[in-house]
N, C-alpha and C positions, 0 to 999 in steps of 0.2 A: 282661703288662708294663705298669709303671705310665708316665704321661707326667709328664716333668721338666718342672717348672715352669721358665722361662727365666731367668735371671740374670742374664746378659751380651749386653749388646746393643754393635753395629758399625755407623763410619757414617764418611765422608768427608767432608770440606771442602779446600776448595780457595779462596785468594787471593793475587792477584799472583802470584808463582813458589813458592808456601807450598802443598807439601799435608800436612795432618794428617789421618790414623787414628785416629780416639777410640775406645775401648772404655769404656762403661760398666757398673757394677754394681751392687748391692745395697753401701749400706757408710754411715760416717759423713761423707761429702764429702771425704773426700783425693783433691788433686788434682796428679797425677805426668804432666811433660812429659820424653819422653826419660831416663827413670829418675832424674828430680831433681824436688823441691817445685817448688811456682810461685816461692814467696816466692826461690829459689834460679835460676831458670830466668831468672827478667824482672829481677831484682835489686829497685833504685830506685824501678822503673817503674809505679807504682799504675795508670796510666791500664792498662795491656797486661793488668794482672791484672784491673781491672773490667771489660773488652772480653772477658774470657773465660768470667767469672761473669753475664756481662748474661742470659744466657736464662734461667739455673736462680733467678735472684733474680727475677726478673719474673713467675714462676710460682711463686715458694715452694717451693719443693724444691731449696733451697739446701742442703745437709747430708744428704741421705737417699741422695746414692749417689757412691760411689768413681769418681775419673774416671781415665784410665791416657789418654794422649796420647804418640803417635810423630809429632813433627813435622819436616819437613824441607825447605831449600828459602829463598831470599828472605829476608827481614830478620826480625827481632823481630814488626816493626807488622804485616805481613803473615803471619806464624806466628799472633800473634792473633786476627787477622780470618780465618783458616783454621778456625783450634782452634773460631770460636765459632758459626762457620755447622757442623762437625762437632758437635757438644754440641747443635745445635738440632734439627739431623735426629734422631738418636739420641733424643731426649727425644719427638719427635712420633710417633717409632715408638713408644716404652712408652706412650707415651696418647693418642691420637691428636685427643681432645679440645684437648689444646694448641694445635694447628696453630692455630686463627683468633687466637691473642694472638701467637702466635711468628711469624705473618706479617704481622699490622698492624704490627709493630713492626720490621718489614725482616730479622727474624735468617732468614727460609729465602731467602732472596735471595742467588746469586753473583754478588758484584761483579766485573763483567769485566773493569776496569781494569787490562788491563796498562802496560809502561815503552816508550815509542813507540823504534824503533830508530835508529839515529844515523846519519843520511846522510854520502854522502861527498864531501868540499870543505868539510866545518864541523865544529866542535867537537863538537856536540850534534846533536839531533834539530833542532831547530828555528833555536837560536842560530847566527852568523852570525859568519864572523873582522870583526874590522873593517877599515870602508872606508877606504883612506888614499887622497883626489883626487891627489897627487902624492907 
């Protein structure tokens, strides 16, 4: 029995209430969120598309592999910042020489930042009704 070279490689991220599944592959750089293009997925939004292409342009292997993203969960900004810590892991498993550019530059890093919960007797977490003295 011959051994299969590997092809597809898997990896999680996680931000804010966002977790993405990314599946990477062999391919020309198409990159599908939830069975739609980026350009289709983020609209408008260049900055969410560059936040997602940040690790593969940093390393040059921009166009060399198909990316397939199930994301789910929390806003846009944080689907991105999911997708792109997923895309970073993934890329440090197929070469593991990456890691020290993909972690000087913060992409293997979970940002823990969650949404502080909203006390009660106030509008918000923190904000306050206002005072009337009389």
């Amino acid at each position: 029995m011959t051994a299969k070279k590997n092809t597809d490689w898997r990896a999680l991220g996680r931000r804010k209430s966002s977790v993405a599944r990314v599946k990477i592959s062999n391919g020309k750089g198409v990159y599908t969120i939830n069975n739609r293009s980026i350009d289709d997925y983020f609209g408008g939004r260049d900055v969410l598309k560059m936040v997602t292409k940040q690790p593969l342009e940093l390393l040059g292997v921009d166009g060399q592999y198909d990316i397939d993203v199930n994301v789910n969960g929390g806003g846009l900004s944080g689907q991105a910042g999911a997708i792109r810590l997923g895309i970073s892991r993934v890329i440090q498993e197929i070469n593991p020489d990456f890691r020290k550019s993909l972690k000087e530059n913060g992409f293997l890093t979970r940002d823990s930042r969650e949404v502080e919960r909203k006390k009660p007797g106030q509008p918000g977490a923190r904000k306050k009704f206002q005072f009337s003295k009389r």
